[in-house]
C-alpha positions as CSV (number, residue, x, y, z in Angstrom):
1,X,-213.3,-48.7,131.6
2,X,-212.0,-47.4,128.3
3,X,-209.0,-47.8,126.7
4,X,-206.4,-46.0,125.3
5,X,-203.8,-47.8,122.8
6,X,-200.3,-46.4,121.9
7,X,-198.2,-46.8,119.0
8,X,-194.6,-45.9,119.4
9,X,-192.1,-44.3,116.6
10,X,-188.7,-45.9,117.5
11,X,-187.1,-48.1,120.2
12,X,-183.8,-47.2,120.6
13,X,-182.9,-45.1,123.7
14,X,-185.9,-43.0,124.4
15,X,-188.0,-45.6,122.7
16,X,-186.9,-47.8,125.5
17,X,-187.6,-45.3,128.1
18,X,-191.0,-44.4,127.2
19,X,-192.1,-48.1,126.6
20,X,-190.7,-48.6,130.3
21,X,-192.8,-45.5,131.3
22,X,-196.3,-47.3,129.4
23,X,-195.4,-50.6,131.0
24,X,-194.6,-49.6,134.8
25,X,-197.5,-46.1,135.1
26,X,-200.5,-48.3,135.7
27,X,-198.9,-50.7,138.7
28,X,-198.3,-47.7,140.4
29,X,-200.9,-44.9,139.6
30,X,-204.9,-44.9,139.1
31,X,-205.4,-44.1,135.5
32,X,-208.3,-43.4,134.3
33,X,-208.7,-45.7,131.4
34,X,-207.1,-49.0,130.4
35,X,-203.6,-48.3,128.8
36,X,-202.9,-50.7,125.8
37,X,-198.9,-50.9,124.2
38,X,-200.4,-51.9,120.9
39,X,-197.6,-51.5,118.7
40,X,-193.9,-50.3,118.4
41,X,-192.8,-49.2,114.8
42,X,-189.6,-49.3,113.1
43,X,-187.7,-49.6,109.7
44,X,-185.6,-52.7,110.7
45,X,-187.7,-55.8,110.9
46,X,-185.2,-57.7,112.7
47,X,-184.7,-55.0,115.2
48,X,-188.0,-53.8,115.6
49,X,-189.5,-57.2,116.5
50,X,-186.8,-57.8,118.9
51,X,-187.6,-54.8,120.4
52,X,-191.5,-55.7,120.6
53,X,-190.4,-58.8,122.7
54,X,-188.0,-56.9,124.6
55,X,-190.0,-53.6,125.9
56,X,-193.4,-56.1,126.2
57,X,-195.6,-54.4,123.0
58,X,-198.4,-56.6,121.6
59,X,-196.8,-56.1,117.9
60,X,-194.9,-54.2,115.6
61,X,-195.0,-52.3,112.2
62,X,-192.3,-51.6,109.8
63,X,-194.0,-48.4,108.1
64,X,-195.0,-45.7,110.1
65,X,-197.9,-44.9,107.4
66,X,-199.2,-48.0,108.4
67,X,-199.4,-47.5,112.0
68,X,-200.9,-44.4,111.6
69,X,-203.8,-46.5,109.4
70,X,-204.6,-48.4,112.4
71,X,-208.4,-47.9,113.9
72,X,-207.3,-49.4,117.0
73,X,-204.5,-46.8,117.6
74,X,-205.5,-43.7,119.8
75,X,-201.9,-41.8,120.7
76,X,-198.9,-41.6,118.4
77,X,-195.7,-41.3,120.2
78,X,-192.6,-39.9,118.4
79,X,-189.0,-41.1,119.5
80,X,-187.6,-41.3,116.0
81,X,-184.3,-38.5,115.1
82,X,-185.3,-35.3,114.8
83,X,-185.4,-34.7,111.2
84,X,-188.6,-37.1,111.5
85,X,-190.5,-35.2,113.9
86,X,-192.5,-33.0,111.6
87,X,-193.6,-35.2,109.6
88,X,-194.8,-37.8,111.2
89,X,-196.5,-36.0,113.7
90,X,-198.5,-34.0,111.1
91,X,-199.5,-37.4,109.2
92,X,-200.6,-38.3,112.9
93,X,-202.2,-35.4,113.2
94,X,-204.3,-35.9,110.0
95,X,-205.1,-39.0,110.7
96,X,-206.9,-38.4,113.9
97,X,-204.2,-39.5,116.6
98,X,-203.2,-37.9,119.7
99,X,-199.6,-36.9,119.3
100,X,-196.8,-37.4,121.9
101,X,-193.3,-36.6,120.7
102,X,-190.0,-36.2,122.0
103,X,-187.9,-33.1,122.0
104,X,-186.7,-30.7,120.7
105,X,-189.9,-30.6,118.6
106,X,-188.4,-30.4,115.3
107,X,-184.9,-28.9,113.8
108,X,-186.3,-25.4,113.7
109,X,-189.2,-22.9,114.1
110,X,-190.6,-23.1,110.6
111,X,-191.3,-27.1,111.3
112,X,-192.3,-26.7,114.6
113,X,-195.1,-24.3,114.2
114,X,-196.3,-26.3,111.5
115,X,-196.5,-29.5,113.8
116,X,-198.7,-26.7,116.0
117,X,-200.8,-26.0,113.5
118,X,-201.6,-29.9,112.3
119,X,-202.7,-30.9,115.5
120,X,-204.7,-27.9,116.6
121,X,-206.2,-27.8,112.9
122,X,-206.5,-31.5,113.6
123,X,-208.3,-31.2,117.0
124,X,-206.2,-33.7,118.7
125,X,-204.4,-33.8,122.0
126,X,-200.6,-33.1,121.9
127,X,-197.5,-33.4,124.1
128,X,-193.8,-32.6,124.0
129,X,-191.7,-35.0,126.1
130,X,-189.8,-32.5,128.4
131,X,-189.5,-34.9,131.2
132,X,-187.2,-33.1,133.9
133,X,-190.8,-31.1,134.3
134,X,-191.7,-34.2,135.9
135,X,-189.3,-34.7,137.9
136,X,-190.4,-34.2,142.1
137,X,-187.9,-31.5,143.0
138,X,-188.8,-29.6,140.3
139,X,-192.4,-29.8,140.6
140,X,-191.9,-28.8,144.3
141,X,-189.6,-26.0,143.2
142,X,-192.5,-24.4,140.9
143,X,-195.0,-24.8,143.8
144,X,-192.8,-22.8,145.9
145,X,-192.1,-20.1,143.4
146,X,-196.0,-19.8,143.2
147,X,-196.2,-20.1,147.0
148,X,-194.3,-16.9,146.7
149,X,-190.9,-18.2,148.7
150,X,-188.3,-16.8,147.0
151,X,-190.2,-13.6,146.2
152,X,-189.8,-11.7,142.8
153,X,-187.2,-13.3,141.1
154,X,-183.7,-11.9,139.5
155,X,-181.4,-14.6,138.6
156,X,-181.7,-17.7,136.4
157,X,-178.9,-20.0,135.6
158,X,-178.4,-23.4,133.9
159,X,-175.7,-25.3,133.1
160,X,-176.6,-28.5,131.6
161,X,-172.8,-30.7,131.3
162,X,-171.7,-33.8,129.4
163,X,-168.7,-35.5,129.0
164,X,-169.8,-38.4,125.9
165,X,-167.9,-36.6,122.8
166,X,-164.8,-35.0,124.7
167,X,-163.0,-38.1,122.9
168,X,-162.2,-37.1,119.3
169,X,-162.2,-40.7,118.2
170,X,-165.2,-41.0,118.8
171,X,-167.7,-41.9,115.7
172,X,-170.1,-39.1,114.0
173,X,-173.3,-40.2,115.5
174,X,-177.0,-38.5,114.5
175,X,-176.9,-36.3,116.8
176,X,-173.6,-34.6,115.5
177,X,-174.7,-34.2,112.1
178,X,-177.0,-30.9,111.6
179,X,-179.0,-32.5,108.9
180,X,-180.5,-35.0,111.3
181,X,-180.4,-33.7,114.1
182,X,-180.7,-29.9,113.6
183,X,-178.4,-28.4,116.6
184,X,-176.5,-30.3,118.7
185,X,-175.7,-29.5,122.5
186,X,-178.2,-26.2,122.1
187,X,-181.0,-28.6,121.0
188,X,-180.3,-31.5,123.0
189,X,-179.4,-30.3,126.0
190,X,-180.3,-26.3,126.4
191,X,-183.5,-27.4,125.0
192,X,-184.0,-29.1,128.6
193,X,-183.0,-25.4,130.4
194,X,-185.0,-23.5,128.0
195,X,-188.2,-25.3,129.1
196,X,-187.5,-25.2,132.7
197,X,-187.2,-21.6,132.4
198,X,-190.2,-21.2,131.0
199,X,-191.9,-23.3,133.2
200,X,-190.3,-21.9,136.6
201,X,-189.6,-17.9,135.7
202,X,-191.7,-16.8,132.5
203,X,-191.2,-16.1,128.6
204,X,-187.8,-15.0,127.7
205,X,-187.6,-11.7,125.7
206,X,-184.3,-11.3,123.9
207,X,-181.1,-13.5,123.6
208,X,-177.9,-13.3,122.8
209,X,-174.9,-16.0,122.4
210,X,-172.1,-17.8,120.9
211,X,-171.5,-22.1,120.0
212,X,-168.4,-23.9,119.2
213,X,-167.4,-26.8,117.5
214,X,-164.4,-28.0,119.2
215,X,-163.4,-31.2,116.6
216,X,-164.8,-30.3,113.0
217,X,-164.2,-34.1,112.3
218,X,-164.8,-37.6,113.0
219,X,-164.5,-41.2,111.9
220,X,-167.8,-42.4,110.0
221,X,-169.8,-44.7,111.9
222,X,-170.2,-48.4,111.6
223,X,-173.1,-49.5,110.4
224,X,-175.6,-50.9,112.8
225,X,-174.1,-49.4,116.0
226,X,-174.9,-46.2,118.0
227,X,-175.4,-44.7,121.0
228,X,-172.6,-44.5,123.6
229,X,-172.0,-47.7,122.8
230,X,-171.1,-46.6,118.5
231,X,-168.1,-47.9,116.9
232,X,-166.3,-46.2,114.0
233,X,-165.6,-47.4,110.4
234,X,-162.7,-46.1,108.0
235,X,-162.7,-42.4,106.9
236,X,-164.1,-39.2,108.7
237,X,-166.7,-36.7,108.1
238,X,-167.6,-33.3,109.2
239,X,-169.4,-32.3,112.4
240,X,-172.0,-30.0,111.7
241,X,-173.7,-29.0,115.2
242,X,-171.9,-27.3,118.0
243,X,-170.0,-28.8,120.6
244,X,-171.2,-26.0,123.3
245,X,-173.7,-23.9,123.1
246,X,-173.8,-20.8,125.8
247,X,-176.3,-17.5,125.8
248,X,-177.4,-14.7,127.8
249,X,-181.5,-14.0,128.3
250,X,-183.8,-11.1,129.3
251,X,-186.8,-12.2,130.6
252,X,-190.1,-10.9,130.1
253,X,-190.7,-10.1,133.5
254,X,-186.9,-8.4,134.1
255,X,-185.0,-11.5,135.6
256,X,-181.8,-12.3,133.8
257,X,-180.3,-15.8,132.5
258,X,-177.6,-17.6,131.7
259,X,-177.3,-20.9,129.6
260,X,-174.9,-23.0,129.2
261,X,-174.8,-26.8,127.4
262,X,-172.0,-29.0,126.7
263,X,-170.6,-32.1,125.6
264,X,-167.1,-31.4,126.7
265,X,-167.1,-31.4,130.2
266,X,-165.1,-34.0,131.6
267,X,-166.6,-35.7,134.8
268,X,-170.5,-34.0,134.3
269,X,-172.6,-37.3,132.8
270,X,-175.9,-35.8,133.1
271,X,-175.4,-32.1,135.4
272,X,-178.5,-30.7,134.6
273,X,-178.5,-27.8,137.1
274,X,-180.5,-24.7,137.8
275,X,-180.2,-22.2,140.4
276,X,-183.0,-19.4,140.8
277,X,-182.4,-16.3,143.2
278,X,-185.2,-14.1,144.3
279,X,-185.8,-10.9,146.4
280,X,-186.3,-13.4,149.5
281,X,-183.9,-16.7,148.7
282,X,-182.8,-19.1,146.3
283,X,-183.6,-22.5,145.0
284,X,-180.9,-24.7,143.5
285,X,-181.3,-28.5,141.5
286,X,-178.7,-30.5,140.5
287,X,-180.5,-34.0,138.5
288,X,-177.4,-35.7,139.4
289,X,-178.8,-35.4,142.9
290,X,-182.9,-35.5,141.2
291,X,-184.0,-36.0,144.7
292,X,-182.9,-33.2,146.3
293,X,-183.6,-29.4,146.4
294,X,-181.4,-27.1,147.8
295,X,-183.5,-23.8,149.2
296,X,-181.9,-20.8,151.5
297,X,-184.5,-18.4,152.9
298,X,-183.1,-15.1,154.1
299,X,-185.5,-14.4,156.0
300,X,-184.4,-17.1,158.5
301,X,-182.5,-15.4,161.3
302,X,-179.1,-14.7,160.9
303,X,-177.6,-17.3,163.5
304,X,-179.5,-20.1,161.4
305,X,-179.5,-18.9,157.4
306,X,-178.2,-21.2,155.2
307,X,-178.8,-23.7,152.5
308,X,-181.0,-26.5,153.5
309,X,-181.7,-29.8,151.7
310,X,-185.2,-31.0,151.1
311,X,-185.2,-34.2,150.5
312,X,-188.3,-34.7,147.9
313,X,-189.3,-38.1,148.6
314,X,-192.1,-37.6,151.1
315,X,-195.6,-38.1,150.2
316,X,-196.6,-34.6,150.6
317,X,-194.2,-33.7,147.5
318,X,-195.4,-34.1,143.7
319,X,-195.6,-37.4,142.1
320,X,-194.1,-39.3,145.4
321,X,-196.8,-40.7,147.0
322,X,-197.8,-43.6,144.7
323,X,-194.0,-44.7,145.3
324,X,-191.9,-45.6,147.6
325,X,-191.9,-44.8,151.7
326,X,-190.2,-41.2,152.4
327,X,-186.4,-41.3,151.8
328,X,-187.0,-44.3,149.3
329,X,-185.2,-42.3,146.4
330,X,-186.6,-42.9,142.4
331,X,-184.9,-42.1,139.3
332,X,-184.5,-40.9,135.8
333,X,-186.8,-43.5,134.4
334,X,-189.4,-42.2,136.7
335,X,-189.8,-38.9,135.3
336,X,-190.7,-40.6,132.2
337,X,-193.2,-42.7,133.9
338,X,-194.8,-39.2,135.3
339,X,-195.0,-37.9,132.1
340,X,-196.6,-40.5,130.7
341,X,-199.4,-40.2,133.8
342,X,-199.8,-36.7,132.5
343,X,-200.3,-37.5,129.0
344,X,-202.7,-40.6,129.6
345,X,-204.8,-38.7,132.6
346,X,-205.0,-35.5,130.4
347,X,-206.4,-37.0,127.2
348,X,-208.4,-39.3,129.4
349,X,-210.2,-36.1,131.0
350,X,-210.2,-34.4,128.0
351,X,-207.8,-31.5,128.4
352,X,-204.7,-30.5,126.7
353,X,-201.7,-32.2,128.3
354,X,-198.8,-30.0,129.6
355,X,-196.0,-29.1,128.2
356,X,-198.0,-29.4,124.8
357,X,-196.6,-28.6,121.4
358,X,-197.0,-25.0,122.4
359,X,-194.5,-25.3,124.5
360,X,-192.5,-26.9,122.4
361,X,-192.8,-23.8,120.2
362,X,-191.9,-21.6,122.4
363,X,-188.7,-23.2,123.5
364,X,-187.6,-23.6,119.7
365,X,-188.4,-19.9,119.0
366,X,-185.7,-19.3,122.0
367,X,-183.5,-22.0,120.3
368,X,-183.6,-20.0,117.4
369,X,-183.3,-16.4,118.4
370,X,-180.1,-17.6,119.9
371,X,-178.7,-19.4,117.2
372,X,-179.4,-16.3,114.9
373,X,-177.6,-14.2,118.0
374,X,-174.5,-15.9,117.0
375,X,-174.7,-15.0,113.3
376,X,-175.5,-11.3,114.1
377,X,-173.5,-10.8,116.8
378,X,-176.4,-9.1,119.1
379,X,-179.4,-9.5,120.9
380,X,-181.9,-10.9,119.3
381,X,-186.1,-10.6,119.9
382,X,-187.4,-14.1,120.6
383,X,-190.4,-14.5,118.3
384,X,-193.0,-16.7,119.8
């Protein structure tokens, strides 16, 4: 059997999720090749090799150029900051890897096609890491919508709702500083709605919005600390991403949107939530309850319409079957092990994985038009 060997960009939080994801896919689904964690790569020696030990990597490397130099290294993952992306996974590109990077692609549309270009230039395989694609109810919600269930559809909606910032003490991490990480709730979060859009209705035509910065500043961060678990230092510096991030669509095919993403809402940890309504019913997810999908068919009769629950964890839905018996639920860190079967089954076979970088394009070119809504004050055309 072959094998296909991974380095990794990064190990802090979706480093550890996607080393989980390599370590866990083969004990429960038949890859077609022999999947190697060859080596993790970060700046920090210390941290890096503690990680290696930690997430179960045969080594590490403290230079990405030199990962990337590496005959025995196949696919290139990308979990670094955002600012990174580009580059790194246009080196990888030229240097004959696969690429697999995290989202949003880059910090805007300019970088982002270029990282298309590299890797189609490049001939290589390539993947975005939009991982609530992968997620069972949401898989089984696109089958439906192709199965024709809810009929020609009208109405998107997506709120996706944190709480993690709503305290202004807290320190001025990456992801609140626009050089780094380029947007901040619109790129983090909406970037997660935008894709599911895609993916479930069709290309969006025209956007228009508005973001806010609710606490312009915040204490400096200590060094060495991040995360939700970061700790501040003396002084403060400016935030420089929005807060909230909300926008109206038109979609290609006539349906309408909404979009909404926030780190100021008190009591949502993770409410990534979509509801779709169609000419013949409506299908609502909630990731806070991933295992469920709620669906109402009006053409039930009258005496017994209603919302009813599927619970997806029957072998008959997507991904399930190499898991659990039915009602056994799984969780977030599954959808990353999915993903990861995608990307390893894909290149494998020798076909471009899905979502791919051109999806990752087109959800950055909706990022975009939106952002420059709020500077013109209209609609604006989404250029993919």
């Amino acid at each position: 059997m072959a094998t296909l060997s991974v380095g990794m960009i990064g190990y802090k939080f979706m480093g550890k999720a996607h080393s989980n994801a390599y370590r866990q896919v083969s004990r429960f689904f038949k890859l077609p090749v022999t999947l190697r964690m060859a080596a993790i790569c970060g700046r920090d020696e210390a941290n890096v090799s503690a990680a290696c030990k930690e997430f179960g990597w045969e080594g590490y490397e403290t230079d990405y150029h030199r990962l990337l130099a590496r005959p025995d290294i196949d696919i290139v993952d990308i979990t670094s900051a955002n600012n990174a992306h580009a580059q790194m996974a246009i080196d990888a590109a030229q240097a004959g890897k696969h690429v697999f990077c995290e989202k949003p692609l880059a910090t805007n549309l300019a970088d982002a096609r270029r990282m298309l270009e590299a890797v189609e230039r490049a001939g290589v395989k390539h993947m975005v890491c939009f991982n609530y694609r992968a997620t069972p109810a949401v898989a089984l919600a696109k089958q439906m919508i192709e199965e024709g269930r809810i009929g020609r559809v009208f109405h998107w909606r997506a709120v996706y709702l944190q709480d993690w910032i709503v305290d202004p003490s807290f320190p001025l991490v990456w992801r609140l500083q626009g050089e780094v990480a380029g947007s901040g709730a619109h790129g983090d979060l909406a970037a997660h709605s935008i894709d599911l859009a895609h993916f479930l209705v069709g290309d969006i035509d025209s956007v228009v919005g508005d973001m806010r910065t609710f606490i312009k500043e915040r204490p400096v961060l200590a060094e060495t600390t991040g995360g939700l678990s970061a700790r501040a230092s003396e002084g403060k510096g400016p935030v420089t991403v929005d807060d909230a991030s909300v926008f109206l669509a038109r979609f290609a095919n006539g349906a309408v949107g909404t979009f909404e993403a926030t780190r100021f809402a008190p009591g949502h940890k993770n409410y990534n939530c979509f509801e779709i309504n169609g000419e013949n019913g409506s299908i609502i997810f909630n990731f806070e309850r991933m295992n469920e999908l709620q669906y109402f068919d009006r053409r039930d009769d009258g005496h017994v319409q209603g919302f009813r629950t599927i619970q997806a964890t029957e072998g008959v839905h997507p991904y399930i079957g190499p898991w659990w018996p039915p009602g056994h639920i799984i969780g977030y860190e599954h959808t990353f092990v999915h993903t990861v079967y995608n990307l390893i089954t894909a290149i494998a076979e020798n076909r471009m994985p899905s979502p791919n970088f051109r999806d990752g394009v087109r959800c950055q070119a909706v990022l975009e038009a939106a952002a420059q809504s709020v500077k013109s004050g209209t609609w604006e055309k989404v250029a993919y």
